[in-house]
PLY file of the C-alpha trace (Angstrom):
ply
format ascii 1.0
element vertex 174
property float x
property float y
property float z
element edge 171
property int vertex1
property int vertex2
end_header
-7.25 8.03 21.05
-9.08 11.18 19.43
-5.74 12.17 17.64
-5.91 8.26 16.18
-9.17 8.39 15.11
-9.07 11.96 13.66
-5.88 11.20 11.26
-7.84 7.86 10.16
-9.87 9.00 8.76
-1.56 7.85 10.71
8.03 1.65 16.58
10.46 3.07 16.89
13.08 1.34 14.63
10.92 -0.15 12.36
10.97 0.74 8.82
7.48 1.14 6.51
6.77 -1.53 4.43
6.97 -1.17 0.81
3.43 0.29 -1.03
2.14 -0.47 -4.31
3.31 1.82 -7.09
0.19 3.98 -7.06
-1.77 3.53 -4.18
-4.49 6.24 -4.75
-5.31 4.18 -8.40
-8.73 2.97 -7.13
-9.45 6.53 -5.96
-8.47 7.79 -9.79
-10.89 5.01 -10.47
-13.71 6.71 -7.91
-13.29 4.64 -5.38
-13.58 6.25 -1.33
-10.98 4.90 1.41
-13.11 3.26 4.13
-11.15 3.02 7.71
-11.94 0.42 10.13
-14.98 -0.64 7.09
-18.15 -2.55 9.15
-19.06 -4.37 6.45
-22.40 -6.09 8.16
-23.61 -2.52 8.96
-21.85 -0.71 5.46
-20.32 1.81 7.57
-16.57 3.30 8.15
-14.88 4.84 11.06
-13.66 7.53 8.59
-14.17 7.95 4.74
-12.07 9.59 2.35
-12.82 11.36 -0.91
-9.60 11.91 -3.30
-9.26 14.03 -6.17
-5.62 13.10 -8.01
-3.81 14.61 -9.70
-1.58 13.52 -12.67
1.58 14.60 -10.83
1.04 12.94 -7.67
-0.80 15.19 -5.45
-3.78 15.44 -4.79
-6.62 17.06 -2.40
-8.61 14.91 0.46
-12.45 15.62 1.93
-12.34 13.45 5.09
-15.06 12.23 7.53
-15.15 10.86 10.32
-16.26 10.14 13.99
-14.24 11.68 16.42
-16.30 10.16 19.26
-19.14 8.10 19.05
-20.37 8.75 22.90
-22.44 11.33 21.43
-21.75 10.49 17.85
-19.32 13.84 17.16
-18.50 13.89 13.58
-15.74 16.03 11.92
-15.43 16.80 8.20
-12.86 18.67 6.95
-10.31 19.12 3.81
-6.64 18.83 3.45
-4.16 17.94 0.81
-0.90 15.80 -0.11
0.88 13.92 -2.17
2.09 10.60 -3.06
6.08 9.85 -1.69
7.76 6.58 -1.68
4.38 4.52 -2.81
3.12 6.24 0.22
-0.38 8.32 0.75
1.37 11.57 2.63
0.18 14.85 3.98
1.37 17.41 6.58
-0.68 17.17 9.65
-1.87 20.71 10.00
-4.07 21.50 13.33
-5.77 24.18 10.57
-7.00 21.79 8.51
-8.96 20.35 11.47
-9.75 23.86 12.64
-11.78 24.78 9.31
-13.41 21.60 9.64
-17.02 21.00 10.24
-18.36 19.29 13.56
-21.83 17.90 13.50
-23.30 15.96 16.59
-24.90 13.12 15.69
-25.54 14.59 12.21
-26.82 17.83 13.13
-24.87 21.48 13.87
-23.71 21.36 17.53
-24.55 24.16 19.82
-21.35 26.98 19.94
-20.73 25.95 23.41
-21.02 21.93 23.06
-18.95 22.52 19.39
-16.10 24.72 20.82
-15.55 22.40 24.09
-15.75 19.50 21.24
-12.93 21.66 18.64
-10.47 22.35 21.54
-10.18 18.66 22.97
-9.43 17.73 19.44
-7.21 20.18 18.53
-5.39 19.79 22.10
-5.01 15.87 21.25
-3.73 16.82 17.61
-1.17 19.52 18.77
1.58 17.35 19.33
1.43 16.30 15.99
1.37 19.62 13.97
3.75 19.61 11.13
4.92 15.94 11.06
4.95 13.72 7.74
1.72 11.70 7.91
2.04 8.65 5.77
0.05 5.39 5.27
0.43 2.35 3.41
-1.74 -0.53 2.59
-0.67 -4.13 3.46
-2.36 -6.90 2.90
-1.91 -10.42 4.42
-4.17 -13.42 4.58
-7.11 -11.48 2.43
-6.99 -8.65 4.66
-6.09 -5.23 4.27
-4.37 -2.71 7.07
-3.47 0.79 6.60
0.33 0.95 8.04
0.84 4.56 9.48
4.26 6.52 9.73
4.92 9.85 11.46
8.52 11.11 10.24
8.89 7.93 9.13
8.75 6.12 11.79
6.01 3.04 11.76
3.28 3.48 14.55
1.43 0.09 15.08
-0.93 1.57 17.33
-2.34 3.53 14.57
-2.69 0.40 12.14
-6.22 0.09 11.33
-8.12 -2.34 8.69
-8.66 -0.30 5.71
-10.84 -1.10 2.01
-11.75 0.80 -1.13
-15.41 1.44 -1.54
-17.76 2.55 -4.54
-20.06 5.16 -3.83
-23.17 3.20 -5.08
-21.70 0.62 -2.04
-23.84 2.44 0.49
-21.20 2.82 2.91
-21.51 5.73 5.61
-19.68 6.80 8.41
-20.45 5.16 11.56
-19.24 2.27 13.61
0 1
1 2
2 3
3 4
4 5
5 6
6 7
7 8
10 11
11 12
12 13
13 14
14 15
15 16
16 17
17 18
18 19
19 20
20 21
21 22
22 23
23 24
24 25
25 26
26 27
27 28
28 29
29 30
30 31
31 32
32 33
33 34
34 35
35 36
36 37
37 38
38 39
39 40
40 41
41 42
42 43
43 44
44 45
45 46
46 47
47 48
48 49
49 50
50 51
51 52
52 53
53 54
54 55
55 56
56 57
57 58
58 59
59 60
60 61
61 62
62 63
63 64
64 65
65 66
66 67
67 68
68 69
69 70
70 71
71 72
72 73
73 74
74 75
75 76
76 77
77 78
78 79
79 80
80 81
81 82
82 83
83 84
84 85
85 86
86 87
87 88
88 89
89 90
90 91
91 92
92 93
93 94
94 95
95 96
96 97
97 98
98 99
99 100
100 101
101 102
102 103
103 104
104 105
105 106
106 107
107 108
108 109
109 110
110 111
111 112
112 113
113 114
114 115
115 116
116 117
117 118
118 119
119 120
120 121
121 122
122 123
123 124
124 125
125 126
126 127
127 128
128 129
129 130
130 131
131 132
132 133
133 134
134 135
135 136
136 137
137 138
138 139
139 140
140 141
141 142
142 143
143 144
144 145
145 146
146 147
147 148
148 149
149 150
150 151
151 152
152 153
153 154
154 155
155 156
156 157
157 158
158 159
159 160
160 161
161 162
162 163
163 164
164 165
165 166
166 167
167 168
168 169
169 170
170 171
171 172
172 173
């Protein structure tokens, strides 16, 4: 569960579904990705702040609640590129590591923080170094971010995604 919320905010046999031809164009537009979006309450499981660049990469500042029983928030920053119509990165346990952990929104105690970093890190482990890709689908007026690992389509990690402006109000929460 922790390792599904962390990577937002990624069957066997099934192929992905085709993506738009630049899925990170209402990010170029300064728009923030908004996973599992609470509309009534303007908050998101995770957000996500791109910066694009012209050649297809780009770099990602990503927060979002790890747990909400106590409300353990992790920020951190990692980087990509767009394959395939496809939002990818390399899941790297050091991008988590270098990430900031607040409990609900202040600095957690070293004890409380480093219990909190290892059980994340320990549920993220298995996936060090895999292709982490998502793409949007959208079907009957809503929109779900489809997650592969290695290519491989993981349901379980589907999750209702939208684009948000900043003046939007949205925060992360649940």
């Amino acid at each position: 569960m922790i390792a599904a919320l962390l990577l937002a905010g990624l069957l066997a046999g099934q192929s992905a579904p085709t993506a738009p031809a630049d899925p990170l164009a209402p990010a170029r537009e300064g728009k923030l990705r908004c996973v599992a979006p609470n509309p009534a309450r303007l908050t998101c499981r995770t957000i996500i702040r791109y910066k694009v660049a012209s050649d297809g990469s780009f770099d990602a500042t990503v927060a979002g609640l790890v747990s909400s029983d106590p409300g353990v928030l992790l920020r951190y920053k990692t980087f990509g590129r767009v394959e395939e119509g496809g939002v990818c990165v390399m899941i790297r346990t050091s991008d988590l590591q270098n990430g900031t952990l607040l409990g609900n929104g202040k600095r957690m105690s070293p004890n409380a923080e480093s219990a909190a970093r290892l059980q994340m890190l320990d549920a993220v482990q298995p996936l060090q170094g895999k292709k982490r890709c998502t793409l949007d689908r959208t079907e009957n007026g809503a929109t779900r971010m489809i997650v592969t690992l290695d290519g491989v389509v993981h349901p379980e990690l589907t999750q209702p995604v939208a684009w948000v402006s900043r003046s939007d109000g949205y925060a992360v929460g649940l």
